[in-house]
C-alpha positions as CSV (number, residue, x, y, z in Angstrom):
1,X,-85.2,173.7,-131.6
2,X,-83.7,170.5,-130.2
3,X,-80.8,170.1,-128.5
4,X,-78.6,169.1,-130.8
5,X,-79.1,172.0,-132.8
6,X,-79.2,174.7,-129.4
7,X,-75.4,172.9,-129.2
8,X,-74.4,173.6,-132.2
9,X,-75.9,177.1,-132.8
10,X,-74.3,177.9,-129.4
11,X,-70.9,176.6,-131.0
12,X,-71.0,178.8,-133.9
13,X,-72.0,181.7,-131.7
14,X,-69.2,181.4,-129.4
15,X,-66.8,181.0,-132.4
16,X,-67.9,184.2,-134.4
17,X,-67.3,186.3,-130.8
18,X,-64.5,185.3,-130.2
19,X,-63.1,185.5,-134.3
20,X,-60.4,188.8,-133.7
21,X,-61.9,190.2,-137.1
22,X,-65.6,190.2,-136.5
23,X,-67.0,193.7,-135.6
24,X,-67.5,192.5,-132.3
25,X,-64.4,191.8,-131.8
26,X,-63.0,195.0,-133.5
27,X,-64.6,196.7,-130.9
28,X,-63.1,195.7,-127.9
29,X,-59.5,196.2,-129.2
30,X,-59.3,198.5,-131.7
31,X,-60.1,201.5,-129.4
32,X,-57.2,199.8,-127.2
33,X,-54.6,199.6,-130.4
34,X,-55.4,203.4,-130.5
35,X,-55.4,204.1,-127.1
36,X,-51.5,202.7,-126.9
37,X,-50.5,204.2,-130.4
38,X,-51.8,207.8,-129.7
39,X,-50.3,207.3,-126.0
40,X,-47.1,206.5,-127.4
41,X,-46.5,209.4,-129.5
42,X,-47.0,211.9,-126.6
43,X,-44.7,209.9,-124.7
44,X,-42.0,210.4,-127.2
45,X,-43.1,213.7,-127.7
46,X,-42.5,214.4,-123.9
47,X,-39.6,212.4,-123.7
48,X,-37.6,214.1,-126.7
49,X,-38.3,217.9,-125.5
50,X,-38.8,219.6,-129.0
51,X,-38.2,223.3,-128.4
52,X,-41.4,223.7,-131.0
53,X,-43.5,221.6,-128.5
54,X,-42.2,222.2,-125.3
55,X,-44.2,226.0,-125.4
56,X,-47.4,224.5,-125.7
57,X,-46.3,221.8,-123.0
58,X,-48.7,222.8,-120.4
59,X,-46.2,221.3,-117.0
60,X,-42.5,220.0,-117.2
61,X,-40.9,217.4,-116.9
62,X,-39.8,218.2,-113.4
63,X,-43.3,219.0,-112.1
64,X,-44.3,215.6,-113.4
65,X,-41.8,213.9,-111.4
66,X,-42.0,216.1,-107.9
67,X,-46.0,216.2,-107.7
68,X,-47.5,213.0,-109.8
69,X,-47.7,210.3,-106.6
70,X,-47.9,207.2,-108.7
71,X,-44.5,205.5,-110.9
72,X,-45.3,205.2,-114.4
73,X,-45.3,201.7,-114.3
74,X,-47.8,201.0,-112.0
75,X,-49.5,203.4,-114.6
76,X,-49.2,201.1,-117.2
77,X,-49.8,197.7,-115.6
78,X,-53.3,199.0,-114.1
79,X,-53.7,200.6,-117.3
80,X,-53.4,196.8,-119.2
81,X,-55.4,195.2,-116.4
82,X,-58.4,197.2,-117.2
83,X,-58.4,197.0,-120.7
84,X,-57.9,192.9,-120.1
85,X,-60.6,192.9,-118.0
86,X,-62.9,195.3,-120.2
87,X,-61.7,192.5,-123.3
88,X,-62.7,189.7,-121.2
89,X,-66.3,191.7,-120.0
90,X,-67.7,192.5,-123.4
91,X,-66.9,188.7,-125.1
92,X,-69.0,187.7,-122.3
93,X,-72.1,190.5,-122.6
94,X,-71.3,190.6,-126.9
95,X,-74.6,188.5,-128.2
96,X,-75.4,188.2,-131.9
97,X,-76.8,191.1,-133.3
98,X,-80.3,191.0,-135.0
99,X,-79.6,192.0,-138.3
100,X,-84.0,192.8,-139.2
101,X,-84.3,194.5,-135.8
102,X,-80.5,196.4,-136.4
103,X,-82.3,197.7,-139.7
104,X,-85.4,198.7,-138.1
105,X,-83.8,200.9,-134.9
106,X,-81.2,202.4,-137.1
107,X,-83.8,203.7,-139.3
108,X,-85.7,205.2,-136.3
109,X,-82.5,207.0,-135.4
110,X,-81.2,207.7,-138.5
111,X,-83.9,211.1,-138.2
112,X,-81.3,212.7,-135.8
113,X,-77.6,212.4,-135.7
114,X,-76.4,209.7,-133.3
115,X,-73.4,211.2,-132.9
116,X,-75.1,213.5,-130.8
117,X,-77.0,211.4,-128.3
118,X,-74.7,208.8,-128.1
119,X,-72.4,211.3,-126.7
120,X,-74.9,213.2,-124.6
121,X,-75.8,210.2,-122.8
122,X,-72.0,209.2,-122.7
123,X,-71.0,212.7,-120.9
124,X,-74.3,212.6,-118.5
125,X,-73.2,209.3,-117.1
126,X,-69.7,210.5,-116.5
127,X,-70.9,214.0,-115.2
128,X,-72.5,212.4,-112.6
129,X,-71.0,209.5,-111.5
130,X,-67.7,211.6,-111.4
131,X,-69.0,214.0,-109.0
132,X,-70.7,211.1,-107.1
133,X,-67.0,209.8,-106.7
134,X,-65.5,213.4,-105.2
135,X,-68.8,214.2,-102.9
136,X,-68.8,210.7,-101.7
137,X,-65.7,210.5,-98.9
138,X,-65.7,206.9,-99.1
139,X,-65.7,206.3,-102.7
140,X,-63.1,209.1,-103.4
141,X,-61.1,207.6,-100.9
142,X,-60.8,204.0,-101.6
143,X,-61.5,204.4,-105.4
144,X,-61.5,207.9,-107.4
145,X,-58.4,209.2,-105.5
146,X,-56.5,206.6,-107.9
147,X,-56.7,208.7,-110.9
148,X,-56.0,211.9,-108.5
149,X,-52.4,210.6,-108.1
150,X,-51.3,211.9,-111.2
151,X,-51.5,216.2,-110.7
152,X,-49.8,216.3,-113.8
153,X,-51.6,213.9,-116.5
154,X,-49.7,212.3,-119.4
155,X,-51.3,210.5,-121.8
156,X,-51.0,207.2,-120.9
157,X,-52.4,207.6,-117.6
158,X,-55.8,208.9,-119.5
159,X,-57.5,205.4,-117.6
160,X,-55.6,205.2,-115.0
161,X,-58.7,204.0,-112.3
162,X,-59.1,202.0,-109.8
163,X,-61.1,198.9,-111.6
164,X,-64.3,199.2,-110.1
165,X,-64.2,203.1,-110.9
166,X,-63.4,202.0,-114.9
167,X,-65.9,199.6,-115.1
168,X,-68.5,202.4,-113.4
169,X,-68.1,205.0,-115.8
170,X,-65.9,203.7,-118.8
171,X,-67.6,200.2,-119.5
172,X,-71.0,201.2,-118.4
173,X,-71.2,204.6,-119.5
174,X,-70.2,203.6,-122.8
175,X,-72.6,200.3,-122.9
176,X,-75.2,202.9,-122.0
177,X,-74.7,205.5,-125.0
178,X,-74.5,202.0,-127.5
179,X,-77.6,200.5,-126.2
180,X,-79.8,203.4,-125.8
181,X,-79.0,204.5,-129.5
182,X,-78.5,201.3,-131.2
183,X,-75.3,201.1,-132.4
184,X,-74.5,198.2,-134.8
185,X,-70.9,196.4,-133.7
186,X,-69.2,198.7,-136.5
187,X,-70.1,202.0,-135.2
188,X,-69.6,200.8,-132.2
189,X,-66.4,200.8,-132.8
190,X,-65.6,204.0,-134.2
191,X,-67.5,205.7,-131.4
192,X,-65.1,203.8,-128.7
193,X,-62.1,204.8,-130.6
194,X,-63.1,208.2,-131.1
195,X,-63.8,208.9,-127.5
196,X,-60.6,206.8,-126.2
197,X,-58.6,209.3,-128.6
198,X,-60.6,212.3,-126.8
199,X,-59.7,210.8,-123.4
200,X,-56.0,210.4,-124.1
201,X,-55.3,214.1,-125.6
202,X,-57.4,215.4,-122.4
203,X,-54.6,214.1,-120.5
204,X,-51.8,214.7,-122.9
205,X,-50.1,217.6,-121.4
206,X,-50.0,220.0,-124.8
207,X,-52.3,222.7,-125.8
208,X,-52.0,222.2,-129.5
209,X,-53.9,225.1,-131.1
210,X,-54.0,223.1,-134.4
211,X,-55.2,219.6,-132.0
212,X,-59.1,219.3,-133.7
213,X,-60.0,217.0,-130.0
214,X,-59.0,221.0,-128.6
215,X,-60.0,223.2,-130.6
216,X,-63.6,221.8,-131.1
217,X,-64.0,220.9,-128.1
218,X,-64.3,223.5,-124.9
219,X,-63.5,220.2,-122.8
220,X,-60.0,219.4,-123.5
221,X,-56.5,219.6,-121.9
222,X,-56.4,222.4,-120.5
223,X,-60.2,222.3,-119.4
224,X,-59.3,218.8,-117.6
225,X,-55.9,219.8,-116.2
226,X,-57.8,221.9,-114.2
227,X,-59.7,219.7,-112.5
228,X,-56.1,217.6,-112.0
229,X,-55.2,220.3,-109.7
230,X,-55.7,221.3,-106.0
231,X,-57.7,224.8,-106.6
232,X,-60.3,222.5,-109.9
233,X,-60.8,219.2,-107.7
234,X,-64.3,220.0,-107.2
235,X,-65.0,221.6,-110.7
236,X,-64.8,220.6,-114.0
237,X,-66.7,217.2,-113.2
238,X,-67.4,216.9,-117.4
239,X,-65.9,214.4,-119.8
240,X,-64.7,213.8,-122.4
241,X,-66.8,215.8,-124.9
242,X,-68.6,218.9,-123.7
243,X,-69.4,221.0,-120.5
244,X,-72.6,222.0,-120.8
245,X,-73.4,219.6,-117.1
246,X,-70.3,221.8,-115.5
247,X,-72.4,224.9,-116.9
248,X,-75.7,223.8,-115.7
249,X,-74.5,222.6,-112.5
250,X,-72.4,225.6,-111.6
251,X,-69.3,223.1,-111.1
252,X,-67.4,224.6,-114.3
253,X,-63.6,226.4,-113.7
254,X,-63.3,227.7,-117.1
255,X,-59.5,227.9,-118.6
256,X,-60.0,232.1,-119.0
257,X,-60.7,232.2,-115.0
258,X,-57.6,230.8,-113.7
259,X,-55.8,233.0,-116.4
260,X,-57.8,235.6,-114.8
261,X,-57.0,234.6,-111.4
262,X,-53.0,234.7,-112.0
263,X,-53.1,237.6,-113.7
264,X,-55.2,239.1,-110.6
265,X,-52.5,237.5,-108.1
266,X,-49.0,238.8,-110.5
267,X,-51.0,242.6,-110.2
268,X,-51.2,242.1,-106.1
């Protein structure tokens, strides 16, 4: 290939990654579109105080207020800076996908479901990179105790982080579980929206009974709010899907415990 043609195939390249309708492309913001949209409805919800939804509400208003140590604007604004920077991250790493090879991998794991694996590896890489962040003084310190502002979680602050701490376990964990598995650009991108959506209702503040991201899940809101909380800091290390590392590791504070445990506490 000469260089005239390297230029012009580079051209074409940079112009199909960057074209807001590719699946590329549809992968790095349509996961945020949702993200904002899901966000916003719990805000409202919060905001207007439905009788109907206050009883699943799982802390008030006021507790929000008093304890959170972080305004919700500074929320937001880190928040937008992440997902800017995550944008500008995968246009850089996005290359053009091999459509013969695509074929070839997908068939290979096409035998099991990579639903599965994807989200496996996804949870493994946050299990333990999450408790690296609390063991480790340092890190927890000067990067993890970001998101440990917020006691009480609201949706939006579902990725609140410090950067380096998003791009540690959001970006990379989730480059991990596409590349491992082979993910074309397309289900790419339903597998980054589905778990943004599981991250924002883990830290919208209602127990919905009739919530699917609850029900089927045993790591949801209330699972995660515990770990938001001075008695769960060091338990409850597993997101966003299941808790079988908590389990395994002997790091799990289970919802029925602290129910348990106040219960025990009314009694005495």
């Amino acid at each position: 290939m000469n260089a005239t043609t390297q230029f012009f195939t580079s051209t074409i390249q940079a112009s199909l990654r960057c074209d807001p309708w590719s699946d590329e492309m549809l992968t790095l913001w349509v996961p945020i579109v949702f993200y904002w949209v899901y966000s916003i409805s719990f805000h409202f919800l919060m905001k207007a105080e439905i009788p109907f939804f206050e009883k699943y509400r799982i802390h008030t208003s006021s507790d929000m207020e008093k304890r959170n140590r972080v305004s919700i604007t500074k929320v937001l604004y880190m928040v937008a800076f992440q997902q800017v920077i995550q944008v500008i991250l995968g246009i850089i790493v996005f290359r053009p996908v091999d459509q013969n090879l695509l074929a070839i991998q997908q068939r290979f794991f096409s035998v099991m479901d990579n639903n599965l694996p994807r989200r496996v590896i996804m949870d493994a890489h946050q299990y333990f990179f999450h408790r690296l962040f609390h063991v480790n003084k340092f890190l927890y310190r000067h990067i993890h105790s970001h998101h440990h502002r917020l006691y009480v979680p609201y949706a939006f602050g579902a990725l609140y982080n410090h950067p380096v701490e998003g791009f540690m376990l959001d970006s990379v964990g989730a480059t991990l579980a596409v590349e491992i598995t082979r993910m074309s650009p397309r289900l790419s991108m339903i597998f980054f929206t589905f778990s943004t959506l599981k991250t924002v209702d883990d830290h919208c503040g209602y127990a919905l009974p009739w919530d699917p991201l609850q029900f089927l899940f045993g790591n949801n809101v209330e699972y995660h709010d515990i770990h938001h909380q001075p008695y769960g800091i060091k338990k409850n290390f597993s997101q966003p899907f299941f808790t079988i590392w908590d389990k395994f590791f002997g790091t799990e504070l289970s919802v029925q415990q602290v129910k348990a445990s106040r219960k025990t506490k009314k009694v005495e």
